[in-house]
matplotlib code that plots the C-alpha trace (Angstrom):
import matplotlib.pyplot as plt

x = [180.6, 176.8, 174.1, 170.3, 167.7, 164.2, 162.8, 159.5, 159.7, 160.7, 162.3, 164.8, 166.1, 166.2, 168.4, 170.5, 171.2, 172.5, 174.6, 175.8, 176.9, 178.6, 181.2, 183.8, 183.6, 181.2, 177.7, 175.6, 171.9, 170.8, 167.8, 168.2, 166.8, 168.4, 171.0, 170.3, 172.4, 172.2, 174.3, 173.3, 174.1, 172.1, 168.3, 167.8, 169.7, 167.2, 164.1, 165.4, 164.4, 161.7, 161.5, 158.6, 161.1, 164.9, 167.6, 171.1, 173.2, 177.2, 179.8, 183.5, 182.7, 182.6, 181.1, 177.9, 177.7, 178.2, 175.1, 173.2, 172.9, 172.4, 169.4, 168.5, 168.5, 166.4, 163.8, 164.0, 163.5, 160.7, 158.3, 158.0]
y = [-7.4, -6.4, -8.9, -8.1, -9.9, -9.1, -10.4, -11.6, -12.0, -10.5, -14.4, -13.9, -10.6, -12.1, -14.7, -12.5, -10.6, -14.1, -14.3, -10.7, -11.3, -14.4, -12.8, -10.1, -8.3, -5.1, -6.5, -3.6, -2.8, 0.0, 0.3, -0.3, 3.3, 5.4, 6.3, 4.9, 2.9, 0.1, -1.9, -5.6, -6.3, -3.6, -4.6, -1.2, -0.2, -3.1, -0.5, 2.1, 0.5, -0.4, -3.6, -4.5, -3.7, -5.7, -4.6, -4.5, -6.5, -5.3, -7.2, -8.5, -11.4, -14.5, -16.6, -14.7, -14.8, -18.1, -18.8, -16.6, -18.8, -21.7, -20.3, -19.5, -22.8, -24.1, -21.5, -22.7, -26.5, -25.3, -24.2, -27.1]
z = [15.8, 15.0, 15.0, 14.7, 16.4, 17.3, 20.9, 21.4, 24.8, 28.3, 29.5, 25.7, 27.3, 30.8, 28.7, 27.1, 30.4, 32.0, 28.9, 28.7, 32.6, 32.0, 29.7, 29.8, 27.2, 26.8, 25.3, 24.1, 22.7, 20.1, 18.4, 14.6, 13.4, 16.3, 18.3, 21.8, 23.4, 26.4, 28.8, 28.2, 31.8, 33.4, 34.2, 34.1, 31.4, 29.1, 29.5, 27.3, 24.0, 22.1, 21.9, 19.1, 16.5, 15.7, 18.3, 17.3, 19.7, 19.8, 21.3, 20.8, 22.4, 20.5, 23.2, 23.5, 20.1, 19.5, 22.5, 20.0, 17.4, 19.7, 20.9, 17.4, 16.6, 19.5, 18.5, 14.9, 16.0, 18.9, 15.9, 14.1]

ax = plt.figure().add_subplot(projection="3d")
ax.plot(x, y, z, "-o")
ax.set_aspect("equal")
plt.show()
Protein backbone atom coordinates (compact mmCIF):
# COMPACT_ATOMS: atom_id res chain seq x y z
CA UNK A 1 0.00 0.00 0.00
CA UNK A 2 0.88 3.82 -0.87
CA UNK A 3 0.17 6.57 1.36
CA UNK A 4 1.33 10.29 0.82
CA UNK A 5 2.36 12.45 3.54
CA UNK A 6 4.40 15.62 3.61
CA UNK A 7 6.92 16.12 6.80
CA UNK A 8 7.42 19.26 8.33
CA UNK A 9 9.92 18.24 10.53
CA UNK A 10 13.27 16.25 11.05
CA UNK A 11 11.65 14.68 14.91
CA UNK A 12 8.30 13.18 12.13
CA UNK A 13 10.99 11.35 10.21
CA UNK A 14 12.96 10.41 13.30
CA UNK A 15 9.30 9.11 14.18
CA UNK A 16 8.69 7.29 11.32
CA UNK A 17 12.21 5.66 11.52
CA UNK A 18 11.25 4.23 15.15
CA UNK A 19 8.08 3.03 13.49
CA UNK A 20 9.67 1.57 10.28
CA UNK A 21 12.13 -0.42 12.89
CA UNK A 22 9.52 -1.62 14.93
CA UNK A 23 7.87 -3.70 12.12
CA UNK A 24 8.79 -6.45 9.77
CA UNK A 25 7.82 -5.71 6.81
CA UNK A 26 9.85 -3.49 4.08
CA UNK A 27 8.82 0.36 4.76
CA UNK A 28 9.96 2.39 1.84
CA UNK A 29 10.21 6.34 0.75
CA UNK A 30 10.01 7.81 -2.95
CA UNK A 31 9.50 11.15 -3.88
CA UNK A 32 6.11 11.79 -5.55
CA UNK A 33 7.48 13.09 -9.11
CA UNK A 34 10.53 10.71 -9.29
CA UNK A 35 11.91 7.63 -9.18
CA UNK A 36 14.17 7.49 -6.05
CA UNK A 37 13.79 5.21 -3.62
CA UNK A 38 14.70 4.84 0.33
CA UNK A 39 14.97 2.41 3.16
CA UNK A 40 12.73 3.75 5.94
CA UNK A 41 14.92 2.16 8.47
CA UNK A 42 18.21 3.47 7.28
CA UNK A 43 19.29 6.96 8.87
CA UNK A 44 21.20 7.23 5.95
CA UNK A 45 19.11 6.07 3.48
CA UNK A 46 16.30 9.24 4.89
CA UNK A 47 18.83 11.93 3.16
CA UNK A 48 18.25 11.05 -0.28
CA UNK A 49 15.01 12.92 -0.73
CA UNK A 50 13.65 16.07 -0.83
CA UNK A 51 11.78 16.62 1.81
CA UNK A 52 9.74 20.18 1.21
CA UNK A 53 7.55 18.35 -1.12
CA UNK A 54 4.79 15.09 -0.14
CA UNK A 55 6.82 11.70 0.11
CA UNK A 56 5.21 8.58 -0.74
CA UNK A 57 5.47 6.14 2.07
CA UNK A 58 5.19 2.08 0.80
CA UNK A 59 4.68 -0.66 2.97
CA UNK A 60 2.63 -3.97 3.43
CA UNK A 61 2.52 -3.35 6.81
CA UNK A 62 -0.67 -2.61 8.39
CA UNK A 63 0.72 -1.69 11.70
CA UNK A 64 2.76 1.19 10.50
CA UNK A 65 0.10 2.23 8.80
CA UNK A 66 -2.34 2.24 11.19
CA UNK A 67 0.42 4.47 13.64
CA UNK A 68 0.15 6.83 10.65
CA UNK A 69 -3.12 7.92 11.03
CA UNK A 70 -2.71 8.05 14.74
CA UNK A 71 -0.25 10.51 14.49
CA UNK A 72 -2.35 12.24 11.96
CA UNK A 73 -4.76 12.63 14.26
CA UNK A 74 -2.66 14.02 17.05
CA UNK A 75 -1.39 16.57 14.63
CA UNK A 76 -4.97 17.39 13.62
CA UNK A 77 -6.01 17.94 17.43
CA UNK A 78 -2.39 19.82 18.24
CA UNK A 79 -3.51 22.73 15.89
CA UNK A 80 -6.52 23.70 17.29
Amino acid sequence: MTVVRKFRSAEELRCLRRMACSVPEEVMLRETEGDVLADAKSLIGLFALDYSRPVCIVTDSQELLSQLDYLDEEARCASF
